[in-house]
NUTOR-394065 format. One record per residue: x, y, z of N, C-alpha, C, CB in turn. Coordinates in steps of 0.05 Angstrom, whole numbers, plus 5000, padded with zeros to 4 digits. Glycine has a CB too. Example, Ala and Ser with C-alpha at 12.3 -4.5 7.8 and 13.67 -1.06 7.14 Angstrom:
! residues 2
526448865156524649105156526449345156522649115181
525749555142527349795143525850015157528249885114
***
This chain:
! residues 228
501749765000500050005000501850255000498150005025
501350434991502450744980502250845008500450944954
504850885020505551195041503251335044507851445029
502251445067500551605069502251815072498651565087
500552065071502852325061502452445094501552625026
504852565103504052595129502052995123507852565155
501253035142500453285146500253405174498253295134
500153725180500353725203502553905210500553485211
503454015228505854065237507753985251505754185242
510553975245512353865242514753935249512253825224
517053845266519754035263522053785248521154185302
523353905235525953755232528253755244526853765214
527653435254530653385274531453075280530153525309
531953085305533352815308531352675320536152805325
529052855324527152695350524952485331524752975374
523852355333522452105326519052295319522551825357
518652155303515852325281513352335315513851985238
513352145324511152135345511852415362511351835365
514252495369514552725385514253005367517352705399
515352955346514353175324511853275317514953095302
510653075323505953105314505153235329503352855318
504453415320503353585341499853575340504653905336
498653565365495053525365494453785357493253435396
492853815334491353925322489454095343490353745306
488153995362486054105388489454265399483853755419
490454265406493154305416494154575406494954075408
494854515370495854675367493154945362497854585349
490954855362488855125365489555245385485955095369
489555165404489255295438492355415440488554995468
494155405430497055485435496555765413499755195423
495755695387494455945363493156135382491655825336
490356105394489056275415490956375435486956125429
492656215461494256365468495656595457495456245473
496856415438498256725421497756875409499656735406
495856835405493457165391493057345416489257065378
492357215437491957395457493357615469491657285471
495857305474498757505483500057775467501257295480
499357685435501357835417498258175422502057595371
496358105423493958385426494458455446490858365426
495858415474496458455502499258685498497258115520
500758485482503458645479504358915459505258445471
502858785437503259065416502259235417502959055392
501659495419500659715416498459745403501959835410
496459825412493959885388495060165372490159965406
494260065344494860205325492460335325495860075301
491660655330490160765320489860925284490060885339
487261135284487061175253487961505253483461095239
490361505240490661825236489262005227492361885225
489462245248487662495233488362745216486362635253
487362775196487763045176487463195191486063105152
490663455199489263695216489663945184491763815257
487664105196487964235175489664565183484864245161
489564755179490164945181489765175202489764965164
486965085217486065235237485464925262482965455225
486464705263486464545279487364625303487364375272
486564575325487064605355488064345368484564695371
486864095348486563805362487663645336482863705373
489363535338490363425322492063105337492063655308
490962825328490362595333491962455314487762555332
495762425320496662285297496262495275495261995292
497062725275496662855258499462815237495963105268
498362705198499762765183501763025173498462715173
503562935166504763185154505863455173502463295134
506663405198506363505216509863435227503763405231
510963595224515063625242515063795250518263655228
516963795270517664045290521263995292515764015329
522064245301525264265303526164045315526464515319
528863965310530063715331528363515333530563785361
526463435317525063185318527462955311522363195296
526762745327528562495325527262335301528562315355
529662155287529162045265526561845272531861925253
526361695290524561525292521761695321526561205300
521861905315519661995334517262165324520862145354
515661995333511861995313511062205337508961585312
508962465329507462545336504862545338507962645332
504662455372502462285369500062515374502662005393
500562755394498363045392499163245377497963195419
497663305361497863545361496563835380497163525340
496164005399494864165415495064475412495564095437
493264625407493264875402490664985435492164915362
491365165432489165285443485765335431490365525446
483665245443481665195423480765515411479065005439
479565445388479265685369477165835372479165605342
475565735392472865915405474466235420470865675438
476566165432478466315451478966535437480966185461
479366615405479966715389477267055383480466455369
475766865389472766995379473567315391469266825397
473867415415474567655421475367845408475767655435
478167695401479167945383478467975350482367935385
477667785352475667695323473567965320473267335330
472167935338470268085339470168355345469067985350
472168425362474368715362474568855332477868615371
476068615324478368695297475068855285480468315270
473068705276471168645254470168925267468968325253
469368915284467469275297468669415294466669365327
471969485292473269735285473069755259475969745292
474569535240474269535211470669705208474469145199
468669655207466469715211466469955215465469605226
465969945237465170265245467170475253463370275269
470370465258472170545258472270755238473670375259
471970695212473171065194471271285202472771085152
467971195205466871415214467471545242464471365213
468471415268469871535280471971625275470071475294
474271575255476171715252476271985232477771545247
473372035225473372275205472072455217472372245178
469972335240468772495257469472615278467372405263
471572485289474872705299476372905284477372535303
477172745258478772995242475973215235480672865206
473873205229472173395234471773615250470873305238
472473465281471773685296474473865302470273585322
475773765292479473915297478974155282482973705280
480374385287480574675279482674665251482074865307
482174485225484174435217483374515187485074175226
484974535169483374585143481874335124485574715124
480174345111478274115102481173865073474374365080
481173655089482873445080481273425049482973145104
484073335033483773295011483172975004485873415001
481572914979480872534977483672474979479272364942
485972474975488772314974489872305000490872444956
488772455021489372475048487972325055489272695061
484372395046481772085068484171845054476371995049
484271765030484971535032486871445044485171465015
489471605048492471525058490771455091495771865056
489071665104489371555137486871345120488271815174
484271235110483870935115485970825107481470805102
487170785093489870575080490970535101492170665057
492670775126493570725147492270555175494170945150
489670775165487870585190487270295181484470715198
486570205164486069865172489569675163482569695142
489869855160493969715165493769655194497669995160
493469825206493669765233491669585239493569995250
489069545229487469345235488669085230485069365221
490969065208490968815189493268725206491368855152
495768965217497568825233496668715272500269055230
494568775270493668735293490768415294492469085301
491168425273489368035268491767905267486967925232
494168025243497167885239498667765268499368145225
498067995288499267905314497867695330499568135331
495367775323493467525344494167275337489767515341
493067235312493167025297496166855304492667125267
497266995305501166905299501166775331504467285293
500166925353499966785375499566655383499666795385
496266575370495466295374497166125360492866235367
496966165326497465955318500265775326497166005294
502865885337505465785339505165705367507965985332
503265715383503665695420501965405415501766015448
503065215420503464885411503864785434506064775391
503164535434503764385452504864085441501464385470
505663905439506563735424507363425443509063895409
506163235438506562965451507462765432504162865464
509862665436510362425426510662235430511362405418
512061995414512161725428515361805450512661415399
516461905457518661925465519262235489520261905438
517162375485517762705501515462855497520362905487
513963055509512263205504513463515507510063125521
513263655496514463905481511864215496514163835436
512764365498509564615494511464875493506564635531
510564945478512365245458510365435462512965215418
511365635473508865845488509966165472509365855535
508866215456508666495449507666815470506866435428
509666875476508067095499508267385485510067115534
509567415453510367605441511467615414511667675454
511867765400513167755371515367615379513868045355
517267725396520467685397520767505426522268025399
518767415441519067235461517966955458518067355482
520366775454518866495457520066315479519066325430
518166165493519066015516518265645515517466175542
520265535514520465285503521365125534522865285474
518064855527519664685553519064335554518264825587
520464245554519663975547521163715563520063945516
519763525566521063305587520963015575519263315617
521662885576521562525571519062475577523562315591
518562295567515962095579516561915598514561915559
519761895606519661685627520161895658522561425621
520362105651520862345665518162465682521962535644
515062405663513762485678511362315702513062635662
511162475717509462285744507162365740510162345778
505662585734503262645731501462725717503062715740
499162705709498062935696494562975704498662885662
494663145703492063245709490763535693492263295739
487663625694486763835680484763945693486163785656
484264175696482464255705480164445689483664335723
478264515690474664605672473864685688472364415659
473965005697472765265710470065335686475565555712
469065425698466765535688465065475664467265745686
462665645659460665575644462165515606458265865649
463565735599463565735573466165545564463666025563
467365535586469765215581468864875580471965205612
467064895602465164695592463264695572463964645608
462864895560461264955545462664845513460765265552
464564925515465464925490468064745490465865205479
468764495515469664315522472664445519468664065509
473364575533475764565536477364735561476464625513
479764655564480964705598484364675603479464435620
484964715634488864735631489064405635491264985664
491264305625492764115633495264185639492663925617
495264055657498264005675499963775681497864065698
502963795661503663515663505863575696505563385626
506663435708508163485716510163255722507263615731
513163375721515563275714516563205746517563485695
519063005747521362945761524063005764521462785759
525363135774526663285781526763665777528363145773
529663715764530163945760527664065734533363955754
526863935713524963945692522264225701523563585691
521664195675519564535694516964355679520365065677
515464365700512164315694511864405670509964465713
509264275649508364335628505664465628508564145615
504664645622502264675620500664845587502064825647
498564585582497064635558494864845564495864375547
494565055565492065255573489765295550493265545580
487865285558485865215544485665095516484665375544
485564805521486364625508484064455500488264495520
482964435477480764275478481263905482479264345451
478463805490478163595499480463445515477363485480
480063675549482563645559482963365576483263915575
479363255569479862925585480562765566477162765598
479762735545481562545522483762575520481262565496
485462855528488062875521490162795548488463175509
488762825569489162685592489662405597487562725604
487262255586487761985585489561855556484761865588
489961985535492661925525494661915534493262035511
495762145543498462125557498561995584499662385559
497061955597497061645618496561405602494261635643
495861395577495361155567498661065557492861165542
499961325544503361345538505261215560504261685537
504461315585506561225599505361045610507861385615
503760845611503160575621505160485593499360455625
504360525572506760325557509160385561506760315529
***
């Protein structure tokens, strides 16, 4: 009679085919073990997010480097200050633009002065909303560069307090012990957002994200970081 063909799994060696066979019920339950173990150990891979240009919250955000980034170090937050925070001077800027030239002609009006020529109204509006335009230029520039930044390896927060003042501070992830956030009042809850506070070990200076949206999701990331 013709060899039966073996099947099954198998090692090659010196040991005798009976110790080689492995039970089928056997090798399932060893497969299951190790599915389990290997989902226990590896990291859940989450799904990256498109931040776009006025983002505050950025989740694995694409396309996204910062100075001195390390060759193998992924940015896993992106954090801005949320963009509701903005609305003030938003709405400043927009009421002067507005109604601003008629106060400014209704002053040169009442001045003891001789009646301005059209090449003069235009030069002060041309001047006056310059100043409107470098004064959104400044807001805007504030928010947008005052970052906060978490990676797989260090969390970063770059604080703009001025054109010509920047204050940069950042610690390891094995460096920090704590973090916590706190949500004062109506319109922070309102519009979900609040300070976090990482705080460091040793000489290192505390981090803090100030009004930061979804400051409990971003909380339980970076405790989720340093459990791994």
């Amino acid at each position: 009679m013709p060899e039966k063909i073996l099947s099954g799994e198998f090692e090659l060696g010196g040991k005798s085919s009976s110790q080689n066979t492995v039970n089928p019920s056997e090798n399932k339950d060893k497969t299951i073990i190790q599915t389990s173990q290997s989902k226990t150990i590896s990291p859940k891979k989450h799904a990256k997010s498109t931040s776009h240009f006025f983002s505050s919250f950025g989740y694995y955000p694409k396309n996204i480097r910062f100075q001195n980034q390390e060759k193998e170090e992924e940015i896993i937050l992106l954090i801005r200050r949320r963009f509701i925070v903005n609305l003030p001077w938003i709405a400043i800027s927009l009421l002067l633009a507005i109604i601003g030239p008629f106060i400014v002609f209704l002053s040169i009006a009442s001045l003891p002065i001789n009646p301005i020529t059209p090449v003069q109204n235009f030069s002060i509006i041309a001047f006056y909303y310059l100043l409107i335009l470098g004064f959104v230029i400044m807001k805007f520039t504030l928010w947008y560069f005052h970052v906060g930044l978490v990676t797989n390896k260090r969390i970063k927060d770059i604080d703009i307090h001025g054109v010509l003042f920047k204050d940069v501070a950042e610690a390891r992830i094995d460096q920090i012990q704590d973090v916590s956030f706190t949500q004062i009042g109506f319109i922070p809850s309102l519009f979900n957002y609040g300070d976090i506070f990482v705080q460091t070990a040793g000489a290192n200076p505390n981090i803090e994200f100030d009004r930061a949206p979804e400051p409990t999701r971003i909380a339980q990331i970076i405790n989720d970081l340093l459990k791994q």
